[in-house]
C-alpha positions in Angstrom: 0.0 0.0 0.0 1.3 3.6 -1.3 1.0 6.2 2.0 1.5 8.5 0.0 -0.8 11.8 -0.5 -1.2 11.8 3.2 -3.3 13.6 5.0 -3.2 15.1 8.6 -6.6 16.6 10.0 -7.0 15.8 13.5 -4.1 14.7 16.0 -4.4 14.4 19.8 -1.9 12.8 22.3 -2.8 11.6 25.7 -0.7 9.9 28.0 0.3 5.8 29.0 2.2 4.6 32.3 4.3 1.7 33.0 2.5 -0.6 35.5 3.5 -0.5 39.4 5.8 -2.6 40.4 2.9 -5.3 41.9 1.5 -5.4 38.5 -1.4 -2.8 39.1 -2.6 -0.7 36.1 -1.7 3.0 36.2 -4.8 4.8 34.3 -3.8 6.6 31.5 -4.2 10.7 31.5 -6.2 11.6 28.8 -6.3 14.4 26.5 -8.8 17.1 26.5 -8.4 18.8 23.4 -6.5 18.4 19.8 -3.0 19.6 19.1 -3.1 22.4 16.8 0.3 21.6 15.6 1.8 24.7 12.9 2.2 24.4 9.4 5.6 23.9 9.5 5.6 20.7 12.4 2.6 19.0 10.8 4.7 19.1 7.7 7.4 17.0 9.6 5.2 15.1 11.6 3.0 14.1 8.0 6.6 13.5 6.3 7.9 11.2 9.3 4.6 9.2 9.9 5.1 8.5 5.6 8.8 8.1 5.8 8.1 5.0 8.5 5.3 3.5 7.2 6.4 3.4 3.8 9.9 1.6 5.1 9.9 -2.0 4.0 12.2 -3.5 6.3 10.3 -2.2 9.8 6.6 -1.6 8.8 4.1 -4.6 7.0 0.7 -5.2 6.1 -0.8 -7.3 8.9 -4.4 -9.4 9.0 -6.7 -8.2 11.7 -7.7 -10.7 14.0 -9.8 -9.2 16.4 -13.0 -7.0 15.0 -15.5 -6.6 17.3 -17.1 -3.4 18.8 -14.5 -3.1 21.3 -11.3 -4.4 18.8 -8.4 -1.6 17.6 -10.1 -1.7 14.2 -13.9 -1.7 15.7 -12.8 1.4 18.0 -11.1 3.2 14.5 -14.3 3.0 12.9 -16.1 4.4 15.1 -13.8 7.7 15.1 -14.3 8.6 11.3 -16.2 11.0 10.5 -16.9 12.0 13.8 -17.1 15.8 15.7 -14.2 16.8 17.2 -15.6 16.2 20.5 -17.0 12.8 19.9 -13.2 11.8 18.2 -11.0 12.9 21.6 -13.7 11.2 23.8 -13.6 7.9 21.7 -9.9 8.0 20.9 -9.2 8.0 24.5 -10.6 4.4 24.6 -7.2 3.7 22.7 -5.0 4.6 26.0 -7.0 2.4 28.0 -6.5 -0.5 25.7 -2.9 0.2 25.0 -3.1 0.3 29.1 -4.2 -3.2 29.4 -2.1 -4.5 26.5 1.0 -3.9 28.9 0.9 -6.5 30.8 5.0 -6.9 31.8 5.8 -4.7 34.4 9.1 -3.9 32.2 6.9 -2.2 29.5 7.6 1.3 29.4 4.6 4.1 29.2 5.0 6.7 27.0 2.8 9.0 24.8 0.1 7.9 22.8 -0.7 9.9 19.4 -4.2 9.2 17.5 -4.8 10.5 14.3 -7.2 10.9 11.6 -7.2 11.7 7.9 -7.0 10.2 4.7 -4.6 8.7 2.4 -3.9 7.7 -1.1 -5.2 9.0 -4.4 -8.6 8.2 -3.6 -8.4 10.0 0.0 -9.4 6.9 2.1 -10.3 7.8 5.2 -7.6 6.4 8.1 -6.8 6.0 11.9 -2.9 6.0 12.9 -1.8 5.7 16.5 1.7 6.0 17.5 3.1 4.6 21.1 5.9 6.6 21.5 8.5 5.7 24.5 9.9 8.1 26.9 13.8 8.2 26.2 16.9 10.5 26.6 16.4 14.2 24.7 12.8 14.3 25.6 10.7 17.1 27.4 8.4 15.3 29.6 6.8 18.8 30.5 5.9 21.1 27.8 3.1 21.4 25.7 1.8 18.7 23.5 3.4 20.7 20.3 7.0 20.2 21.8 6.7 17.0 22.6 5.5 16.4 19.4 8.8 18.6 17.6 10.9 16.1 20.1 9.0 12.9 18.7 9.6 13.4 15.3 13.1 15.9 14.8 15.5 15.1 17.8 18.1 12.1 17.1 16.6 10.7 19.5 13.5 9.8 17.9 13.8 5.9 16.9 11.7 4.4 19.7 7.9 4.5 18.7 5.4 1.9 17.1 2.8 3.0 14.5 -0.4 1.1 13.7 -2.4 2.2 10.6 -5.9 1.3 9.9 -7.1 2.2 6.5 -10.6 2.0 5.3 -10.5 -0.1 2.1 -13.9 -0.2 1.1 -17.0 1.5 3.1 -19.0 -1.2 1.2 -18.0 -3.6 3.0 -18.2 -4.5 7.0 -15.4 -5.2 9.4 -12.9 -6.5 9.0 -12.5 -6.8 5.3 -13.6 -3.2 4.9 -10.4 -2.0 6.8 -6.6 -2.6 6.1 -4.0 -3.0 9.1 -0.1 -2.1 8.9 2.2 -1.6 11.6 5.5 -0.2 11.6 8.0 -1.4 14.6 11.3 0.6 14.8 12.5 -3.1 16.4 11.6 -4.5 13.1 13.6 -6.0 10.2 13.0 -7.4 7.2 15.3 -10.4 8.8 13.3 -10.2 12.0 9.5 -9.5 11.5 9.1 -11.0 15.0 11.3 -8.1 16.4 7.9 -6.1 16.4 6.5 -6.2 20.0 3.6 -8.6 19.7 1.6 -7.0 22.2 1.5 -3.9 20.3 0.6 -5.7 17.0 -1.4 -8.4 18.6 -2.9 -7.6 22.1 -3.2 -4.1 21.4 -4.0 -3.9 17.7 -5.8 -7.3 17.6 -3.6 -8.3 14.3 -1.4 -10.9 13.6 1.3 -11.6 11.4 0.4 -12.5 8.0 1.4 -16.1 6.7 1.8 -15.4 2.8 4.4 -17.1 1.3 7.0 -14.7 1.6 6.8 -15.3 5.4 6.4 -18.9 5.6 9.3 -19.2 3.0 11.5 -17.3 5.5 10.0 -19.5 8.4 10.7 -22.7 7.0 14.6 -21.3 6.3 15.0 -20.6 9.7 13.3 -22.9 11.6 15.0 -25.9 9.1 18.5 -24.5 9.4 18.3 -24.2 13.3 17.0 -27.7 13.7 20.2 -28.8 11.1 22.1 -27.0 13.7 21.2 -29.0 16.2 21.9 -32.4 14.7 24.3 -34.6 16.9 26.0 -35.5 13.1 29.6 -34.3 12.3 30.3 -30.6 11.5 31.2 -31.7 7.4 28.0 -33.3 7.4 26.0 -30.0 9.0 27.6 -28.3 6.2 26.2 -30.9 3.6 22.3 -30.9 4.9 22.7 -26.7 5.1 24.1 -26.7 1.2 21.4 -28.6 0.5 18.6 -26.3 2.5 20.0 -23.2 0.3 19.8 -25.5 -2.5 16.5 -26.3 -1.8 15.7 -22.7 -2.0 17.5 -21.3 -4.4 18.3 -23.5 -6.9 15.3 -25.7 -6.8 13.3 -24.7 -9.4 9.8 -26.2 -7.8 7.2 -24.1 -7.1 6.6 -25.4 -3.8 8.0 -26.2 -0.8 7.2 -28.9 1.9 8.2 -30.2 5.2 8.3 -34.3 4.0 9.7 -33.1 0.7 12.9 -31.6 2.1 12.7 -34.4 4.8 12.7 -37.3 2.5 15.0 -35.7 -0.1 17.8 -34.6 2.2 17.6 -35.4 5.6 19.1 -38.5 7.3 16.4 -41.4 7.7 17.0 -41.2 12.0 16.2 -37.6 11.6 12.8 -37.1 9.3 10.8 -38.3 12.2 12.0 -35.4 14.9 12.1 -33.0 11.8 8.7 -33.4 11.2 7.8 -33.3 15.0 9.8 -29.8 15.1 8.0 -28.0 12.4 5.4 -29.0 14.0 6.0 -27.5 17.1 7.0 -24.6 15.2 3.6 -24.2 14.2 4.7 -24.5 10.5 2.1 -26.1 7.8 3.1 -29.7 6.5 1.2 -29.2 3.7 3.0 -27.5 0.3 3.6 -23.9 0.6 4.1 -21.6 -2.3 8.0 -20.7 -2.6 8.6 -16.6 -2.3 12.2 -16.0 -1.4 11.9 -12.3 -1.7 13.0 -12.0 2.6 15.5 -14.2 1.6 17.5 -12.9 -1.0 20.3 -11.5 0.9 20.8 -14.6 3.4 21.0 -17.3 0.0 23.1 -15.4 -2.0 26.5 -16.6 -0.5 27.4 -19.3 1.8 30.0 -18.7 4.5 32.1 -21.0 6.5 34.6 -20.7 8.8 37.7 -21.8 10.8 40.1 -20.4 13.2 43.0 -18.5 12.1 40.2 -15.8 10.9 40.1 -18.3 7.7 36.6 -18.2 5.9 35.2 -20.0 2.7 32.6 -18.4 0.8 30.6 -18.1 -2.2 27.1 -19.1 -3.8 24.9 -22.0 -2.5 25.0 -23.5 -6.3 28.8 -23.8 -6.3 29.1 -25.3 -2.6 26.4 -27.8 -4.1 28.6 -28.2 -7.4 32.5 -27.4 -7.1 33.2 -27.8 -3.3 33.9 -31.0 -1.1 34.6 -31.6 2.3 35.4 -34.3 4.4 36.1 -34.8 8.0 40.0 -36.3 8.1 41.5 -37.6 11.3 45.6 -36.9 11.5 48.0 -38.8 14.1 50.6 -36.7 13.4 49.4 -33.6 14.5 51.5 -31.2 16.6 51.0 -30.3 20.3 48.2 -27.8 21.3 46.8 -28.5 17.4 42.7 -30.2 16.1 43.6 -34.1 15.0 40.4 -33.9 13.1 41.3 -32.0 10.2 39.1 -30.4 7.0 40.0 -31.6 3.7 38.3 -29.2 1.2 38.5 -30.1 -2.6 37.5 -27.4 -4.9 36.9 -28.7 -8.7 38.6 -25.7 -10.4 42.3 -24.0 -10.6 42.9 -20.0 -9.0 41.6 -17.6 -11.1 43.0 -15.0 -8.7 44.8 -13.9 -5.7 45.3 -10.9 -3.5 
């Protein structure tokens, strides 16, 4: 989704505690009026909230989970279109639930921004609420404007999560009618579980979406930490992870599958406890359309190493083709030196040296 062509009308900014340190809830303060913020700050405020949502390595497109009267998305629909009055009162309701979200004592309070306008070509209507945490540089007192300057144009400024609800399609009734994103300055495009899930999930009512993109990146991971784990020799690790990137990469299916990989690659004593971990991984056994796109920087090059600072790199497809490596056990090694030894035989000459 393009935010661009955004649109600011309405902002307002009350205020979220950390719980005591029994657990007991600290009510929020809430606002009682907008922020009238001048031309010049809503400018940066617009251009930041664009800038962050539009980043694709810390902000996604999420599935709304929860829509009922009293869900993120069932509380921004109720704040479009309404009178000024009616949208402080009801966005107020979002401090509360942001309130009971955070339920670790560690969880830090912090500001909580609403805002209202539309986006797009079409000028959808939209609700954006930002947590933002109290850190270093801040003013704590001050008006709301300050604060807001601070937020958004001190170096500060990297500590804040943004959902976004966007309404697709008044046609249509929650939730397909509205759109979710999130953007999680803990996010990357490595680590879409670096986004606090009780931001996106408790307080938000999404959840991550499982297109194929993710689950391509899932089954990566969760498949190369389970290799990992094998009680097999390291030269036989190194074959079952050349084979995971070439599973990937050079595979040409469309598909990919937990028995698939299992049967094709993975040692007979270890298909069973494979299975069982994917399992309990929560990851589908049936075929899953292959999307590398989140992968395309971690399969690009294989890397091994040894000690000495010595390293041997380069493309999954020639590990798979030109390289092999065997475990070698030497009696005559000296004093203080490994007797089990790496014998790596690359099927080509030196093209170069440095």
């Amino acid at each position: 989704m393009s935010f661009e062509n955004l649109v600011v009308e309405r902002v307002v900014l009350h205020k979220v505690f950390k719980r005591r340190h029994d657990g007991a809830l600290v009510a929020p303060s809430y606002a009682g009026q907008l922020v009238a913020l001048p031309t010049d700050a809503m400018a940066s405020f617009t251009e930041r909230v664009v800038d962050a949502m539009g980043d694709a390595s810390q902000s996604m497109e999420l599935e709304i989970a929860e829509h009922g009267p009293d869900s993120a998305v069932g509380l921004a629909a109720t704040l479009v279109g309404k009178p000024d009055g009616a949208f402080i009162a009801g966005s107020a309701k979002f401090a509360d639930k942001l309130a009971n979200a955070q339920q670790a004592k560690n969880l830090p309070g912090g500001k909580l921004v609403v805002f209202t306008g539309t986006v797009g070509g079409s000028s959808r209507p939209y609700v954006g609420i930002i947590k933002a945490e109290k850190q270093s540089g801040f003013r704590e007192r001050g008006t709301a404007i300050q604060y807001l300057t601070d937020l958004f144009l001190t170096p500060a400024s990297k500590l804040y999560k943004i959902g976004f609800f966007t309404l697709a399609d008044a046609r249509r009734t929650l939730p397909e009618a509205w759109r979710a994103h999130v953007y999680d300055s803990h996010m990357t495009q490595r680590n879409r579980e670096g986004a606090a899930k009780y931001f996106y999930g408790t307080f938000l009512g999404c959840r991550m979406p499982e297109n194929s993109a993710y689950l391509t990146r899932s089954f990566f991971e969760n498949t190369r930490d389970f290799i990992r784990q094998l009680s097999v020799e390291p030269e036989e690790k190194d074959d079952l992870l050349t084979s995971l990137y070439t599973y990937l990469k050079v595979d040409q299916t469309p598909t990919i599958q937990v028995n698939s990989f299992s049967t094709t690659y993975l040692p007979n004593d270890a298909q069973d406890d494979y299975t069982n971990y994917m399992q309990c991984k929560n990851f589908p056994l049936t075929a899953v359309q292959k999307d590398i796109g989140d992968l395309k920087g971690q399969l690009s090059k294989r890397r091994i190493r040894f000690s000495g600072s010595i390293e041997l790199s380069g493309p999954p497809e020639a590990f798979k083709d030109l390289i092999e490596m065997e475990r070698v056990v030497m009696d005559g090694a000296e004093p203080g030196q490994s007797a089990v030894w790496t014998r790596i035989t690359i099927k080509d000459r030196i093209r170069s040296q440095e």
